[in-house]
Residue, then its C-alpha position, 0 to 999 in steps of 0.5 A: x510509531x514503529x511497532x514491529x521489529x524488522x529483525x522478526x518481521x523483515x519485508x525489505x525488497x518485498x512489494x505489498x498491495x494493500x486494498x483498502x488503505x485509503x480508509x486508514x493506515x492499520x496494517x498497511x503502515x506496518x508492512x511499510x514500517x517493516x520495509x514493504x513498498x507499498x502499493x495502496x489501491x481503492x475503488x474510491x477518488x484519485x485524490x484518497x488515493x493520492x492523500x494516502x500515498x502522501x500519507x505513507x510517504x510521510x512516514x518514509x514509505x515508498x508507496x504507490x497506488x492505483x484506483x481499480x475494483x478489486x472485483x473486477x478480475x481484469x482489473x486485479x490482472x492489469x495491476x498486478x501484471x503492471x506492478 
């Protein structure tokens, strides 16, 4: 269910990382619903990740993700450089 209007709220051509939403999809289905590509990260197992990204592609959102401790700030610059 699409709960915001892309007239107020339009992030088409916009590219969002998300850290947490392998738990569940919250804001990170709406700033896709909005027109964000995704970029989903957790410090969890490949196969959350990859079930997450399934999950917003589901629903019609590009998503892509990475598995990185948003801690470790080499990480963070390696992903954020890579995105």
């Amino acid at each position: 269910m699409n709960y915001m209007s892309k007239e107020l709220f339009d992030l088409t051509g916009k590219v969002a990382l998300v850290t947490g939403a392998t738990r569940g999809p919250g804001m990170a289905m709406r700033l896709g619903e909005a027109g964000a590509t995704l970029v989903v990260n957790g410090h969890c197992s490949d196969e959350k990740i990859i079930a997450a990204i399934k999950k917003y592609q589901a629903n019609g959102i590009t998503t892509h993700g990475y598995r990185f401790d948003v801690t470790v700030e080499t990480a963070v610059e390696a992903v954020v450089a890579n995105i």
